[in-house]
C-alpha distance (Angstrom), angle and dihedral (degrees) to the residues before:
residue distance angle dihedral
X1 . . .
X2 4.25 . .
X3 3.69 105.9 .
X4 3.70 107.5 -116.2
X5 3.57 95.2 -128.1
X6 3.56 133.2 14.7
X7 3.78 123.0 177.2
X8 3.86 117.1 -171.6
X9 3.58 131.6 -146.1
X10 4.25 88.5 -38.5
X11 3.93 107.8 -168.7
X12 3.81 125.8 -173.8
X13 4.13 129.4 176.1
X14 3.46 122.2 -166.3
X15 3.56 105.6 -162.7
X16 4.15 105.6 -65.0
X17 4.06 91.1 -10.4
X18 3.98 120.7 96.9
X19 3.90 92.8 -137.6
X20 3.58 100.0 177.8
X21 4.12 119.6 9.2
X22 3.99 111.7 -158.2
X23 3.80 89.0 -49.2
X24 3.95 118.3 -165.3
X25 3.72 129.0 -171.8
X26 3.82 133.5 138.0
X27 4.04 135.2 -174.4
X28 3.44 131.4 -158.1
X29 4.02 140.5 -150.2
X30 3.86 111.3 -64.5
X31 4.00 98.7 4.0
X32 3.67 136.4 116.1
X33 3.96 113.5 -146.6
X34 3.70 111.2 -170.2
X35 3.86 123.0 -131.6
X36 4.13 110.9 -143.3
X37 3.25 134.4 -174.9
X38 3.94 157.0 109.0
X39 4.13 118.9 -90.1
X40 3.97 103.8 -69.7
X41 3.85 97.5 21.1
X42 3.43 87.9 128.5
X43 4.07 101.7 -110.5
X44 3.42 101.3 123.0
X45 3.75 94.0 42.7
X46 3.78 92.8 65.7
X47 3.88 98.3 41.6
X48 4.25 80.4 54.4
X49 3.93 79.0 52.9
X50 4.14 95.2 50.1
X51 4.00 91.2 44.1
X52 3.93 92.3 43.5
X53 3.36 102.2 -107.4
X54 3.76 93.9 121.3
X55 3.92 135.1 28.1
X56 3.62 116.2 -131.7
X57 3.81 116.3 -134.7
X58 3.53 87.7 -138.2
X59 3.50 144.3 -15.7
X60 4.19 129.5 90.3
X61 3.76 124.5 -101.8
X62 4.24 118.3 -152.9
X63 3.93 118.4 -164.7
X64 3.54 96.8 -165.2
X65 4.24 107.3 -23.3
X66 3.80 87.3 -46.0
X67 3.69 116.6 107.0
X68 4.10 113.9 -130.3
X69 3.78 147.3 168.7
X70 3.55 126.3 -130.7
X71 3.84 114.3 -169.2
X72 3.78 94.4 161.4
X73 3.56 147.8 18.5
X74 3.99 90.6 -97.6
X75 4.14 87.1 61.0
X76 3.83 82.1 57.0
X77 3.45 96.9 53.5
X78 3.99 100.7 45.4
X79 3.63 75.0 52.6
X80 3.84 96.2 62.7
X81 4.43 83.1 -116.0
X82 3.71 107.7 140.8
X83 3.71 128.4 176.0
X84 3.68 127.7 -146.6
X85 4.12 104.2 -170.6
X86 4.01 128.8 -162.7
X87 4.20 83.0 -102.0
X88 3.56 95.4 49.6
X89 3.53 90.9 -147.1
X90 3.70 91.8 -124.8
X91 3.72 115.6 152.5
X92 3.89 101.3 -117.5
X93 4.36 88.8 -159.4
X94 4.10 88.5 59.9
X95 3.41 142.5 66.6
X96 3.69 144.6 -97.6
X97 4.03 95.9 -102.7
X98 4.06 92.2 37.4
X99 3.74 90.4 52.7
X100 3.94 98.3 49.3
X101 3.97 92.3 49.4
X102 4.35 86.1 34.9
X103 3.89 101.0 152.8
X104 3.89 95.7 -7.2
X105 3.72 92.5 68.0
X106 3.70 121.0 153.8
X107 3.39 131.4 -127.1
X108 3.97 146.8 -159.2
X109 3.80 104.7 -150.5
X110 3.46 106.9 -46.9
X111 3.73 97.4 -24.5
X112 3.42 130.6 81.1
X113 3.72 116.4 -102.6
X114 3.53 100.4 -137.1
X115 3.94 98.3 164.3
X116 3.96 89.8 63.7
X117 3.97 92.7 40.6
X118 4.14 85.8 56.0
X119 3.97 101.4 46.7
X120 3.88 75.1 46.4
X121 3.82 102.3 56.3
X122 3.77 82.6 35.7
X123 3.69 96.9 62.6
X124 3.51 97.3 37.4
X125 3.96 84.1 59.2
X126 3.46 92.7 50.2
X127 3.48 89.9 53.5
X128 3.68 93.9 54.8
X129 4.10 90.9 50.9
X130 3.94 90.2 -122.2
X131 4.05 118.4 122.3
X132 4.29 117.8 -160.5
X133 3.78 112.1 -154.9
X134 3.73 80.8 -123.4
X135 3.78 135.7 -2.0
X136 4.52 90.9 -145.4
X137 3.67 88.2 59.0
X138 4.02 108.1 113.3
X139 3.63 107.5 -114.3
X140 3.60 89.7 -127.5
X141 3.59 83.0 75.1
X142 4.09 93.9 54.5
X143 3.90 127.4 101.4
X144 3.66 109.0 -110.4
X145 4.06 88.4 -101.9
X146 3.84 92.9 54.0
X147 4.14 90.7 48.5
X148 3.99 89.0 48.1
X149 3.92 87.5 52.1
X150 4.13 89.3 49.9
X151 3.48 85.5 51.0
X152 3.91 96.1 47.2
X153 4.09 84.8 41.7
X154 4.18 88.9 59.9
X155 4.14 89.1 47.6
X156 3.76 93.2 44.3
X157 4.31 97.2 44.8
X158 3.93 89.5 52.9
X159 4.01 81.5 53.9
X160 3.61 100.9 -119.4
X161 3.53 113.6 -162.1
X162 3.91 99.4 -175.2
X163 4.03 117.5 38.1
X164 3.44 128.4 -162.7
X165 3.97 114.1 -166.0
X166 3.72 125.7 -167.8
X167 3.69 115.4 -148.7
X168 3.87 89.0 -40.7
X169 3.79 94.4 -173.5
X170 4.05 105.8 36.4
X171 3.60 96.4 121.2
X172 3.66 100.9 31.7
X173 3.65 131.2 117.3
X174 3.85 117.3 -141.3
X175 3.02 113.4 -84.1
X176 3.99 98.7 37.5
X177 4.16 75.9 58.5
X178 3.73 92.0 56.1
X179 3.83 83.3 44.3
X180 4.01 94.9 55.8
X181 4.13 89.7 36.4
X182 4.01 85.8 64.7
X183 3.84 91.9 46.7
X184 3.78 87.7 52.4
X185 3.96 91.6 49.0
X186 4.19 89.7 44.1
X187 3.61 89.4 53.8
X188 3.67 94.4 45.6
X189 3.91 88.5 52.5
X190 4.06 90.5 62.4
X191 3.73 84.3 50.6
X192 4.40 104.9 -101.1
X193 3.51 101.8 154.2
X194 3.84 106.2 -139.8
X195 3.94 130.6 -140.4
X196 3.66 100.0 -161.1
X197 4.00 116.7 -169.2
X198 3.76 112.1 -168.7
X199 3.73 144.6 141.4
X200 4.13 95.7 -148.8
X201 3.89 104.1 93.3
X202 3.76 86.2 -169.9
X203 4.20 89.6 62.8
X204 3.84 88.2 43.6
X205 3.82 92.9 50.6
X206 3.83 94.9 45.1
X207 3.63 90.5 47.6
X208 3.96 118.4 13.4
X209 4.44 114.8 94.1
X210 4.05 84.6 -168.1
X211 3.59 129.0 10.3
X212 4.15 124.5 -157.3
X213 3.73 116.3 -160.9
X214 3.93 117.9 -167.3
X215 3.77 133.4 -167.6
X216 3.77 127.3 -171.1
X217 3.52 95.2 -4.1
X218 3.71 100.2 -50.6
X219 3.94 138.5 94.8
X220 3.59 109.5 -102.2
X221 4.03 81.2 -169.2
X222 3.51 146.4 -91.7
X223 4.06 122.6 -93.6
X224 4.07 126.9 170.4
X225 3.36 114.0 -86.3
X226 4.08 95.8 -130.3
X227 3.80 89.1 47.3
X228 3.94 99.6 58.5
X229 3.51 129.5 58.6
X230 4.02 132.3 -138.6
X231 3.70 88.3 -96.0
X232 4.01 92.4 50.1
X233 3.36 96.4 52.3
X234 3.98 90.8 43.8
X235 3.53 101.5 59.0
X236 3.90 82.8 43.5
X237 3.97 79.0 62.9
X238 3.85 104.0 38.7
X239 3.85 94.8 28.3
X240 3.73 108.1 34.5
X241 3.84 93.7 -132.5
X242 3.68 137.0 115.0
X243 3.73 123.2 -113.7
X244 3.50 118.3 -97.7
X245 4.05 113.4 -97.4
X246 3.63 88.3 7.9
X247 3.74 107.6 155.7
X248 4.06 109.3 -127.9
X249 3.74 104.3 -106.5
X250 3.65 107.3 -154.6
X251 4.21 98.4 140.1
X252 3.60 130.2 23.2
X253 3.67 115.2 -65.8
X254 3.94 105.2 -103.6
X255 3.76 113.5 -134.0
């Protein structure tokens, strides 16, 4: 099995600071691999890498065994990369519908078709297992779980095949976390492989097959998520060393 993604020895300076320091992770079909770390470890300066927001200095990026450049966030998407941030970057004045097809909106001449976009964003809810009391209501008006499942809608109807999600349940109660957790499993069933940055070890445990932690720029390393404990995977964070008798987890642990 091809990993999905593979980036190689990714380095980025900003000015005087080492952003990124020969930085290697992959993901494959159907896995989540969990991205840990404190504030300015560097995580969520290489996802903005993957999804185009940043250029690497150097380093090579493989989508599937093929070699590719992405200098923008439209690379990403012709790529089947979608991003889900902390923000969402829903647009709280507009609906359901108009948010999933946001700036990839179809059309019927010169008018928008907005009968196709909503059997659309209804299906691709369907698919996910979620119901919205209704799919005109202004997001601004959705609980936190229903906007996260918009936003996970708009990734999924573009067919994302690789998913990177920022802190997907930050401002979630319980049970809207439970809700998002059984997206993230769904999705993983039909084979997205999941980059999944978060601070709650309990959501990376429930959810995570691998889990990379970085510090200053640089992989610590990557361990099994059901062969580390909290405490491992801690002093990974705070001490920038691997557990001891940690297996090296570079592909999916086979069964």
């Amino acid at each position: 099995m091809k990993p999905l993604v593979e980036m190689k020895n990714i380095c980025l300076r900003f000015g005087g600071n080492q952003a990124l320091d020969n930085v290697s992770v992959n993901l494959y079909p159907g896995e989540v691999v969990g991205l840990l770390g404190h504030n300015g470890a560097g995580k969520s300066t290489l996802i903005k890498v993957l999804s185009g927001a940043y250029r690497a200095d150097s380093g090579q990026i493989f989508i599937e065994g093929r070699a590719v450049e992405i200098n923008n966030p439209q690379d990403a998407q012709r790529l089947g990369i979608e991003t889900i941030y902390q923000n969402l970057a829903l647009a709280d004045n507009l609906d359901a519908v108009a948010n999933i097809f946001l700036g990839r909106e179809k059309r019927r001449g010169f008018a928008l078709d907005e009968e196709s976009m909503e059997l659309e964003a209804r299906q691709v809810l369907m698919r996910l297992r979620v119901q919205i009391p209704s799919l005109r209501l202004p997001v601004a008006q959705m609980s936190g779980g229903q906007r996260q499942t918009v936003a996970i809608g708009r990734a999924i109807q573009f067919k994302a095949r690789i998913l990177i999600m920022d802190e997907p349940t930050a401002a979630l109660g319980p049970e809207e976390t439970r809700k998002v957790g059984e997206l993230i499993r769904a999705l993983k069933a039909e084979g997205v492989g999941i980059f999944l940055i978060s601070h709650d070890l309990h959501d990376v445990f429930d959810l995570a097959d691998r889990i990379t932690v970085m510090k200053n720029g640089r992989v610590v390393g990557t361990v099994y998520a059901h062969e580390v404990s909290h405490d491992d995977v801690l002093g990974m964070i705070i001490g920038g060393v691997m557990p001891k008798n940690a297996r090296p987890a570079e592909v999916p642990r086979t069964p």
